[in-house]
N, CA, C and O atoms as a MOPAC input file, in Angstrom:
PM7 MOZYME 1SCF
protein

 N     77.02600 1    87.95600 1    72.89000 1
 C     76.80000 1    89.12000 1    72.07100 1
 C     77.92700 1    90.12200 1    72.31200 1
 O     78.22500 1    90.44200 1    73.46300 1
 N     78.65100 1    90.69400 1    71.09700 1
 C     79.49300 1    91.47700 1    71.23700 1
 C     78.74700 1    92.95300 1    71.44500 1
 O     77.53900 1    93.12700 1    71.28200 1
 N     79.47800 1    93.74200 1    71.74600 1
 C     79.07600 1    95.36500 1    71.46300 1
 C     80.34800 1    95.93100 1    70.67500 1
 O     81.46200 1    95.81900 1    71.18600 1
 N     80.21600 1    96.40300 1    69.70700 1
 C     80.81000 1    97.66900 1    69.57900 1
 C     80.83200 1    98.78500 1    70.44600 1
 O     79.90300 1    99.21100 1    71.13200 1
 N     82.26300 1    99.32100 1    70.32100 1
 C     82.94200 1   100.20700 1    71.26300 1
 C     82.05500 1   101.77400 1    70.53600 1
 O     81.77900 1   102.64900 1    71.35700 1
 N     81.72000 1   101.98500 1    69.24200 1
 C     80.63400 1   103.06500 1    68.87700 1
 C     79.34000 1   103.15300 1    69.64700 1
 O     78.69700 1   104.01900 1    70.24000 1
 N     79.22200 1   101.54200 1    69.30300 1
 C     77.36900 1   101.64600 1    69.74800 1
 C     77.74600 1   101.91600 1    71.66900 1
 O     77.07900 1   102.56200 1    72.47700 1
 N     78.71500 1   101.33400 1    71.83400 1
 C     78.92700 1   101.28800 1    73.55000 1
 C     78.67200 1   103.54400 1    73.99100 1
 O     78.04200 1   104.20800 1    74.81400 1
 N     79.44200 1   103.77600 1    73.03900 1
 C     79.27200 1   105.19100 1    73.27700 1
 C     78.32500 1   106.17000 1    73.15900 1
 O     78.30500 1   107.31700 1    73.60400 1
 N     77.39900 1   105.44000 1    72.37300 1
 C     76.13000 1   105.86800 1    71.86000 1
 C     75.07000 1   105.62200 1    73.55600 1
 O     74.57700 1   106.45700 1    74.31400 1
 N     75.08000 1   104.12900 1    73.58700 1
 C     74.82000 1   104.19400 1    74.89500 1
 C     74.89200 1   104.84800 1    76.10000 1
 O     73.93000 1   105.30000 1    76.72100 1
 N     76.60000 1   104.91100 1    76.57400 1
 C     76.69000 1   105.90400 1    77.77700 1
 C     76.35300 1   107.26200 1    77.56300 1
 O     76.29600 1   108.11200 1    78.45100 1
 N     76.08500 1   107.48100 1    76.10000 1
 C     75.89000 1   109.15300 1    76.19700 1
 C     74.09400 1   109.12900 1    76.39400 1
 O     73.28300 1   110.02300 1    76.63300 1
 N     73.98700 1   107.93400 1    76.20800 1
 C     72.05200 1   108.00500 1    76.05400 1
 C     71.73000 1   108.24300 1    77.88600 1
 O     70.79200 1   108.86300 1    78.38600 1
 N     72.72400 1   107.60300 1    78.50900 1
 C     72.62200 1   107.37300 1    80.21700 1
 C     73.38700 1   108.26500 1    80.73800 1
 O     73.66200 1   108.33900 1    81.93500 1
 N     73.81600 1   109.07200 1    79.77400 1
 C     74.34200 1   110.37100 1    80.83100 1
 C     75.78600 1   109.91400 1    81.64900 1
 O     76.29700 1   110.55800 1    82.56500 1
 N     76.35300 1   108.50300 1    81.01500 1
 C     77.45300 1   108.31300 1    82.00100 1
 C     78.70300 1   109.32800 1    81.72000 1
 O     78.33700 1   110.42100 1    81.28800 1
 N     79.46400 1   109.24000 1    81.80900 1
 C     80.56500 1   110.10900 1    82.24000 1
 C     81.60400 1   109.31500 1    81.52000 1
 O     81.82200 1   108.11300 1    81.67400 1
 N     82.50900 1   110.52700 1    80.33100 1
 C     83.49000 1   109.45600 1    79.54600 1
 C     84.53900 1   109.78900 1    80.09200 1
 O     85.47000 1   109.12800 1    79.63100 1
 N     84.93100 1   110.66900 1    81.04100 1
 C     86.15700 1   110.79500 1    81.95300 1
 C     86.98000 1   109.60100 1    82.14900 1
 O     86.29500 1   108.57800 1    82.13200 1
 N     88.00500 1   109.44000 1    82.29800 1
 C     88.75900 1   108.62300 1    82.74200 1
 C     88.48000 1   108.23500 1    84.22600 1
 O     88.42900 1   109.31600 1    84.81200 1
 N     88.25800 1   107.15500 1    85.19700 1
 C     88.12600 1   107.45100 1    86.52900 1
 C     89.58000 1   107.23600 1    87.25100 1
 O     89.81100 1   107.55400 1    88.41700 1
 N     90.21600 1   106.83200 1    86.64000 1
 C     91.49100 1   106.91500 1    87.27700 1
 C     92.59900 1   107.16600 1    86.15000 1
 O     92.37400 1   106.86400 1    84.97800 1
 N     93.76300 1   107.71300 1    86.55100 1
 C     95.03200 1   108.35400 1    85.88200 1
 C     95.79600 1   106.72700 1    85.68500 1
 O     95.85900 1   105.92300 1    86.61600 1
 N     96.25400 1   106.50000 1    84.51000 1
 C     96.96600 1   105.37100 1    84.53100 1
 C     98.64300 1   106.26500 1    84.22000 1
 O     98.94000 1   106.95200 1    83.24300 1
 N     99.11600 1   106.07800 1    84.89600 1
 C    100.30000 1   106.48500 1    84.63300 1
 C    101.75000 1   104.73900 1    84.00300 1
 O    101.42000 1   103.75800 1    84.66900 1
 N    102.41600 1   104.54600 1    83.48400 1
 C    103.21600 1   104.04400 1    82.82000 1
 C    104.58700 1   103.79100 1    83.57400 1
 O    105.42500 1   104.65100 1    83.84500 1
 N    104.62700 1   102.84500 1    83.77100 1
 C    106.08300 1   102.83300 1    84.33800 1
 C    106.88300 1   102.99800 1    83.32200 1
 O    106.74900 1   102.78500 1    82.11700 1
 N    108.52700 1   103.78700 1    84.56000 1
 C    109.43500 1   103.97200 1    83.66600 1
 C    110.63500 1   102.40400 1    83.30700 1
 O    111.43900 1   101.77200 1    83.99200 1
 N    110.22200 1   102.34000 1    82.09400 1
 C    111.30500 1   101.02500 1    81.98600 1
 C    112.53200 1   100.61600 1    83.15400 1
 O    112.59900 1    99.58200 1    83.81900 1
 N    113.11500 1   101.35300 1    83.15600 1
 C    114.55200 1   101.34900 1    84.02200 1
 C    113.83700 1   101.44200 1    85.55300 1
 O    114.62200 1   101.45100 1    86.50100 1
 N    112.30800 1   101.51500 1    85.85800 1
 C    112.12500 1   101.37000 1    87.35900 1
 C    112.63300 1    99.95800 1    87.62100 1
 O    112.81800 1    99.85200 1    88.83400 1
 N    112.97300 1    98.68600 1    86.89800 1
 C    112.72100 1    97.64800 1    87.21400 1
 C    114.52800 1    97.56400 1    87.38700 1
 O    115.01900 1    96.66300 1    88.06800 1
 N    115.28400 1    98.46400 1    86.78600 1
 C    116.84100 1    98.06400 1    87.52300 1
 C    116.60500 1    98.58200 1    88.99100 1
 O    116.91700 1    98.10500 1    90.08200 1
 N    115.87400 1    99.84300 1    88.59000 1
 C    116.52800 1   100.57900 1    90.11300 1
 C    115.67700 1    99.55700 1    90.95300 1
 O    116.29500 1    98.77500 1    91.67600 1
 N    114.09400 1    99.49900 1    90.90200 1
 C    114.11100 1    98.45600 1    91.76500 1
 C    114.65800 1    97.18600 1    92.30500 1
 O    114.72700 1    96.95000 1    93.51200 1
 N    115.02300 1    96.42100 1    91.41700 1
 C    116.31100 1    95.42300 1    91.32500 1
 C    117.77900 1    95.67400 1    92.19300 1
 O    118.42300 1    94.97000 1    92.97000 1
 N    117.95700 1    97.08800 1    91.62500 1
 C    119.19900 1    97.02400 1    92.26200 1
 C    119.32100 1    97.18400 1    94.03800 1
 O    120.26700 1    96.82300 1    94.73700 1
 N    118.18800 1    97.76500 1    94.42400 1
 C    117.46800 1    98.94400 1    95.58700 1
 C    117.28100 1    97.36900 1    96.71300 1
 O    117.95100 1    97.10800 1    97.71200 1
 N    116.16000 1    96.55600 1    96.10900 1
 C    115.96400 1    95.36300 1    96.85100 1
 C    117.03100 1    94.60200 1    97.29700 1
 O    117.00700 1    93.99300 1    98.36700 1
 N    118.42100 1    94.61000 1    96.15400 1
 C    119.26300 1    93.40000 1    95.86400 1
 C    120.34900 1    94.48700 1    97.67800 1
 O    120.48000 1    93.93900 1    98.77300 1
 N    120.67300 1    95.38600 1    97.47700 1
 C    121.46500 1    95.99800 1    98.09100 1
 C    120.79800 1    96.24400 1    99.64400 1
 O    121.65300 1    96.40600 1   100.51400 1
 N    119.56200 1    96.28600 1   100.04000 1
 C    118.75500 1    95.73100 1   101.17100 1
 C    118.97700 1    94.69900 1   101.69500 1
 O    119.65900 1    94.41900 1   102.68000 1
 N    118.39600 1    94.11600 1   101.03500 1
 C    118.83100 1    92.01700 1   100.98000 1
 C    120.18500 1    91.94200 1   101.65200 1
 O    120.43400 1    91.37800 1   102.71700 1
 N    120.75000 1    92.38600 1   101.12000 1
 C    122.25400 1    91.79400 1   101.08900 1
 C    123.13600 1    92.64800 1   102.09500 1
 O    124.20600 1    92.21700 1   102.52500 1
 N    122.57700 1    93.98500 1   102.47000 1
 C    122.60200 1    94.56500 1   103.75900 1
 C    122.29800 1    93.95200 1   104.82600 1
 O    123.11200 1    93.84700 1   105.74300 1
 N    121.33800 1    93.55300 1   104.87300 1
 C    120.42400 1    92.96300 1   106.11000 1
 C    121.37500 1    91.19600 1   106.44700 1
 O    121.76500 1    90.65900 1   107.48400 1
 N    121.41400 1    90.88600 1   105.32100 1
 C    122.36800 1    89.56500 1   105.39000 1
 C    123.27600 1    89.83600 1   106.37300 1
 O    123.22000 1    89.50800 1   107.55800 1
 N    124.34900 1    90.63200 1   105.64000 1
 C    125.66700 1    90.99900 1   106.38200 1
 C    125.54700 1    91.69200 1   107.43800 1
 O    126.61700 1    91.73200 1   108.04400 1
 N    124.81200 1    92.20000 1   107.88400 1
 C    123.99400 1    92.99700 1   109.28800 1
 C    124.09700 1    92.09500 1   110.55500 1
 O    124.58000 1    92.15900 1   111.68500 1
 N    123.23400 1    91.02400 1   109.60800 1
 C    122.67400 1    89.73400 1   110.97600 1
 C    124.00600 1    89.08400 1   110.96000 1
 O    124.37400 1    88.92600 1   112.12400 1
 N    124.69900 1    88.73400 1   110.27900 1
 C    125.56100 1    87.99900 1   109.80600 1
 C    126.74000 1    88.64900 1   110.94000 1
 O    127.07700 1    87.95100 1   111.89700 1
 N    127.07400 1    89.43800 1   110.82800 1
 C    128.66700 1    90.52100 1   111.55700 1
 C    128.17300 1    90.13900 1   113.17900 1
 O    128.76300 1    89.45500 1   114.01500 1
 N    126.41400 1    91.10700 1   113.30300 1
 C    125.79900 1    90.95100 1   114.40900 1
 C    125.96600 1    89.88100 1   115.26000 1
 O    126.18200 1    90.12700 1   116.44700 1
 N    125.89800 1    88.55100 1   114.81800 1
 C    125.62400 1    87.17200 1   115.61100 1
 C    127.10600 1    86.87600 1   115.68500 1
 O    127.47800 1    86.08600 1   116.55400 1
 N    127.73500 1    87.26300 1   115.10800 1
 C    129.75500 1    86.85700 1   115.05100 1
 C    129.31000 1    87.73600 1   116.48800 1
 O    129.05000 1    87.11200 1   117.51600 1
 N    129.25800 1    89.07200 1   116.44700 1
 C    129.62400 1    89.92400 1   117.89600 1
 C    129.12300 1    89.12800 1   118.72200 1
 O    129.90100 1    88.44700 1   119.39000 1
 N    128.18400 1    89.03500 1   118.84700 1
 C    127.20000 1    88.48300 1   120.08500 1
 C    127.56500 1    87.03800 1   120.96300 1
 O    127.36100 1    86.57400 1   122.08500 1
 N    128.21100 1    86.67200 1   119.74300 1
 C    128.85100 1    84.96800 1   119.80300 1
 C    130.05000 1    85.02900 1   120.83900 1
 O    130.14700 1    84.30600 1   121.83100 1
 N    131.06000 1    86.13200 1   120.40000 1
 C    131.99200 1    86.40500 1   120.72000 1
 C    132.00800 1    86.56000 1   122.25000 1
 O    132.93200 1    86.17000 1   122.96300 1
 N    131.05100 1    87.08200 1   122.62000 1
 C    130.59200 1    88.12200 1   123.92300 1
 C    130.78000 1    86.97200 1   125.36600 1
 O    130.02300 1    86.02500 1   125.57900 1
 N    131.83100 1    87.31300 1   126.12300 1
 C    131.60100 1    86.69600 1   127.35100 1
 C    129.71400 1    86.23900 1   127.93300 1
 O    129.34400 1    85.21200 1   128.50400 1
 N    128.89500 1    87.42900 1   127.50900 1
 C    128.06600 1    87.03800 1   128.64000 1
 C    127.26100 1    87.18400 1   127.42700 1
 O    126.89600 1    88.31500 1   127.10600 1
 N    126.90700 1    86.05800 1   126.63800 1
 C    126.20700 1    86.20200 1   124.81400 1
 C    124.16300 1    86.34100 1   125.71400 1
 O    123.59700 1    85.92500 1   126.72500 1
 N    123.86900 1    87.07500 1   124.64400 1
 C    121.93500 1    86.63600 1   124.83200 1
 C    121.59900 1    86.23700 1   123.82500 1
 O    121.40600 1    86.78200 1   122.73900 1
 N    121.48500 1    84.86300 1   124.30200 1
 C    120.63400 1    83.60500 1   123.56100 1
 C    119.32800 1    84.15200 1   122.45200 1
 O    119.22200 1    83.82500 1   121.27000 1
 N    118.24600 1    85.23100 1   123.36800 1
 C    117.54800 1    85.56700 1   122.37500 1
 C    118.00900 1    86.59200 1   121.28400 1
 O    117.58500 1    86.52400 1   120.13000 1
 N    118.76800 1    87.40700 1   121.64100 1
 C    120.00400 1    87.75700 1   120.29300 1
 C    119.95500 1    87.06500 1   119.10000 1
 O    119.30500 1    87.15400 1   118.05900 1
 N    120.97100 1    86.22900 1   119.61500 1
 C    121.68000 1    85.64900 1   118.78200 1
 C    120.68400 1    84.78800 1   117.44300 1
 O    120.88100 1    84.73600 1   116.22900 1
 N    119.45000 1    84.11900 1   118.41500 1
 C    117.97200 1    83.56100 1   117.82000 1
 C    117.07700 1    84.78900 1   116.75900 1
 O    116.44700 1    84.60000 1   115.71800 1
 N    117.25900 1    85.65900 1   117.29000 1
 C    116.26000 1    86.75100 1   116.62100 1
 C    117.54200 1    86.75300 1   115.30500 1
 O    117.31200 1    86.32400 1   114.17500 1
 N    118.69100 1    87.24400 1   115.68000 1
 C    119.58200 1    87.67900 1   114.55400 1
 C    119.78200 1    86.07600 1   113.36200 1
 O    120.28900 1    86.22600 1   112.25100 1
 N    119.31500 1    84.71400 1   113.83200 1
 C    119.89300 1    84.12900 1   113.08700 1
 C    118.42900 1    84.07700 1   112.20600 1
 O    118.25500 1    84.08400 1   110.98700 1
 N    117.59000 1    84.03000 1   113.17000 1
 C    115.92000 1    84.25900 1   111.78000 1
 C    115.56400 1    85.08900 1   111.03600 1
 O    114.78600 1    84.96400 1   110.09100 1
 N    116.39400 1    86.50400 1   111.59200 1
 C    116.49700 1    87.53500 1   110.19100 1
 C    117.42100 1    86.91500 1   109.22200 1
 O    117.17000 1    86.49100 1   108.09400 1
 N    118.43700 1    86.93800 1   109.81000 1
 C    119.26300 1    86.16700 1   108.72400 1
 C    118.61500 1    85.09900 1   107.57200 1
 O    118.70500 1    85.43900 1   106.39200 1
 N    118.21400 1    84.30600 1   107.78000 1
 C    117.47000 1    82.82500 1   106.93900 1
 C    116.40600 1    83.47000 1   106.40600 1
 O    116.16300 1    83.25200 1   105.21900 1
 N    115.45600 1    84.49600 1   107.24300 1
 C    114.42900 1    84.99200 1   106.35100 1
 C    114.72200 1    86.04700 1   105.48600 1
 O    113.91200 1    86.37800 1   104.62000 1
 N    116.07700 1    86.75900 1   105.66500 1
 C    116.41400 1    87.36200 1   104.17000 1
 C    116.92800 1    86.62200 1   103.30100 1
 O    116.71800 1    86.79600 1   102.10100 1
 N    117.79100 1    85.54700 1   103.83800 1
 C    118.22800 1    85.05000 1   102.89600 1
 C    117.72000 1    84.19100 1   101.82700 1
 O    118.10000 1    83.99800 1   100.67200 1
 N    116.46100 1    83.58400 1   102.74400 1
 C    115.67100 1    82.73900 1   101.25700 1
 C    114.90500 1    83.84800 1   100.30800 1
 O    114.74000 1    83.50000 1    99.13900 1
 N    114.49600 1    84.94700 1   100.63500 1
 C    113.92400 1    86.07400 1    99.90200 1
 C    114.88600 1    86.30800 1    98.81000 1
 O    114.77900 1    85.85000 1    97.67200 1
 N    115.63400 1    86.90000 1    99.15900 1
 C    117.13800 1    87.14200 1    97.90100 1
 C    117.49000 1    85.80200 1    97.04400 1
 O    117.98600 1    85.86700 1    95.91900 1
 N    117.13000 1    84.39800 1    97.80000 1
 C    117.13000 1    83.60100 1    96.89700 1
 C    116.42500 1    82.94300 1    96.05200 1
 O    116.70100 1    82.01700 1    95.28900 1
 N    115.19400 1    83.69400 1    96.33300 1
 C    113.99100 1    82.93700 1    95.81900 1
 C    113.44600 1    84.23800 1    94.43800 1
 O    112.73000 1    85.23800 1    94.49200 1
 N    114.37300 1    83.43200 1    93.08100 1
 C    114.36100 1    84.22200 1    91.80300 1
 C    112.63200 1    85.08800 1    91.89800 1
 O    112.57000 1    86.31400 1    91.99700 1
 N    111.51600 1    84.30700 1    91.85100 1
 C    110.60500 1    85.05500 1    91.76400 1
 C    110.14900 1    86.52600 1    92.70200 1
 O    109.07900 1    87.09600 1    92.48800 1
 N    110.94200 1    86.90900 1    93.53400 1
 C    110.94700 1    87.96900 1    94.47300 1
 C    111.84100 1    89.31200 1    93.24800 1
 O    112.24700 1    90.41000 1    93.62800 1
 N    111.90700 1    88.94000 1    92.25300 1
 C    112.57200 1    89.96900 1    91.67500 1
 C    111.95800 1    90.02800 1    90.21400 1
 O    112.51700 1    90.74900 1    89.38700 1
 N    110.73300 1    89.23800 1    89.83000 1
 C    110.32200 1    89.35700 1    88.61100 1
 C    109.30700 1    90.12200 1    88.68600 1
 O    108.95300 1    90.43400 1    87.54900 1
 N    108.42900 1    90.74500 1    89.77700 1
 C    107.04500 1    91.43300 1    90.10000 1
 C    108.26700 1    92.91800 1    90.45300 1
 O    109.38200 1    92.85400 1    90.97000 1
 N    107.56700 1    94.06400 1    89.97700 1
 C    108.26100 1    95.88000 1    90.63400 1
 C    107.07000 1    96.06800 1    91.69500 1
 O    107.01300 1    97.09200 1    92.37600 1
 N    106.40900 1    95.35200 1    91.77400 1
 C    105.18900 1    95.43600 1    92.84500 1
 C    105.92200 1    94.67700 1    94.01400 1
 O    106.11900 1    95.21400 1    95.10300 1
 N    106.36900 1    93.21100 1    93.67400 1
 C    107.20400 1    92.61300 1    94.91900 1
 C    108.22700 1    93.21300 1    95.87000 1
 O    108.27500 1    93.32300 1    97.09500 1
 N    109.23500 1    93.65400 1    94.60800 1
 C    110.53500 1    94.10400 1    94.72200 1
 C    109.98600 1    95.32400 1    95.74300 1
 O    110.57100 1    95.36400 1    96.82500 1
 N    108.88500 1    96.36500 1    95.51600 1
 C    108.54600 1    97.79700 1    96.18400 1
 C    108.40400 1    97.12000 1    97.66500 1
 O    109.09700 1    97.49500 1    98.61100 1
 N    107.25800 1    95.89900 1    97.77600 1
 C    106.91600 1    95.49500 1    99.04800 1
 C    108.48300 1    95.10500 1    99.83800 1
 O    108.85300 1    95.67100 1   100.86700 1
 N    109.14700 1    94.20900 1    99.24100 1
 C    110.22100 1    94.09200 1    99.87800 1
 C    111.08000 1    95.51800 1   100.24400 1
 O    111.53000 1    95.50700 1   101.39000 1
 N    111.32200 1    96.51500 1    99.59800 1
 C    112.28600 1    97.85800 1    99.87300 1
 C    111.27100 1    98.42800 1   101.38000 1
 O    111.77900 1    98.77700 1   102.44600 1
 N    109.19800 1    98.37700 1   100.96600 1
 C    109.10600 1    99.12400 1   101.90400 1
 C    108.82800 1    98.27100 1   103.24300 1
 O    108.08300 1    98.70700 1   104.12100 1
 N    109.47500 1    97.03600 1   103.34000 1
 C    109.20800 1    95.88900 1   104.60900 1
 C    110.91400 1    96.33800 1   105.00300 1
 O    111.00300 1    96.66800 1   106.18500 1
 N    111.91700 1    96.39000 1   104.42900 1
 C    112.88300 1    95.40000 1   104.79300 1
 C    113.88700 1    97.04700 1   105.01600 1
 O    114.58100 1    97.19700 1   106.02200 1
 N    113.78700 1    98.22900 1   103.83200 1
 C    114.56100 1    99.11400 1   104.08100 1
 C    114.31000 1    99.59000 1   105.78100 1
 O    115.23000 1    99.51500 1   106.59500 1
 N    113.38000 1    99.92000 1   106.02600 1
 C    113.49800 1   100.48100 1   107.59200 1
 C    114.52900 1    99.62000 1   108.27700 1
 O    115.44200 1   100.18800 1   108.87600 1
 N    114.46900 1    98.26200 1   108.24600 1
 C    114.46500 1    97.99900 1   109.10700 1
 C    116.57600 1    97.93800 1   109.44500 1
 O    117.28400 1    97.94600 1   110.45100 1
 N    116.87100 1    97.87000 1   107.61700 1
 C    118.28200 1    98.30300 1   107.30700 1
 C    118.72200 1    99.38400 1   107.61400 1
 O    119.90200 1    99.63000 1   107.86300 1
 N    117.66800 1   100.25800 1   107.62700 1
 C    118.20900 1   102.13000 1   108.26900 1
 C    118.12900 1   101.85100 1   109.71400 1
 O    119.13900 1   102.06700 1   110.38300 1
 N    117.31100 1   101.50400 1   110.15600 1
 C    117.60600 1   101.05600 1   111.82400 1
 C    118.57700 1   100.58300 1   111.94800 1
 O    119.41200 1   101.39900 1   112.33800 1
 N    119.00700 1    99.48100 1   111.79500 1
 C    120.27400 1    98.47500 1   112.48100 1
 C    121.24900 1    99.42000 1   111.67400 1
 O    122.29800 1    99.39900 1   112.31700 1
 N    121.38200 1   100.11500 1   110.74100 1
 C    123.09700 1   101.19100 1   110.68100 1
 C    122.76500 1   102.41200 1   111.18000 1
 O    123.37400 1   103.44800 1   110.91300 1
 N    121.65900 1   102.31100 1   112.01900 1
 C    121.42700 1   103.81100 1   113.23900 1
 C    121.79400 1   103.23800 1   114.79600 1
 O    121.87000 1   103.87800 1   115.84400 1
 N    121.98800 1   101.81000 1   114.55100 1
 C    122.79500 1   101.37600 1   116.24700 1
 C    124.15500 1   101.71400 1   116.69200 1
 O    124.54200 1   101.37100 1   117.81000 1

C-alpha cells in the first residue's frame, strides 16, 4: 500500500508529530571533491617521500636501528597501496578519513 505524501501530512498533523526538519542537510560544495583529491593526493605522497628519504638516512647510518628502518618501510607500503588503490579517491568521505588518519601524522614527521 502506497501513501500519499498529502494524506501522510494529514496524518502527522492528526498525531501532533512535528514537520521540522530533524536534521540540517547541508550540500556539498562541488569542487570539495578536487580539494579533497588534491589534499589526500599531497599527504600520500608526502608520507611516501618521508619514509622513503627516512630509511635512505637510517640505512646510511654506521650504527642503523633495525626497528627504524621496519617501522619506516611499513609506513611506506601502507601508504603506498592507499594512493594506489583508485577506489580511496572516489568516496569525499574516504578521501576526509584518509587527510584526518594520515595528515597528523605528515605534520609530525616535518616537525622532526
Amino acid at each position: 500500500m502506497q501513501i500519499l505524501y498529502k494524506d501522510w501530512l494529514t496524518i502527522a498533523r492528526q498525531l501532533n508529530l512535528s514537520l521540522e526538519a530533524t536534521r540540517e542537510v547541508q550540500e556539498r560544495n562541488p569542487l570539495d571533491w578536487y580539494r579533497l583529491t588534491e589534499s589526500a593526493n599531497g599527504i600520500l605522497n608526502g608520507l611516501i617521500a618521508y619514509a622513503s628519504r627516512e630509511r635512505r638516512k637510517e640505512l646510511n647510518k654506521a650504527n642503523l636501528d633495525p626497528l627504524r628502518v621496519s617501522e619506516l618501510t611499513a609506513l611506506h607500503d601502507e601508504v603506498l597501496a592507499i594512493n594506489n588503490n583508485t577506489q580511496n579517491f572516489k568516496s569525499m568521505d574516504r578521501m576526509e578519513e584518509l587527510i584526518n588518519k594520515y595528515g597528523p601524522i605528515l605534520k609530525a614527521a616535518n616537525l622532526e
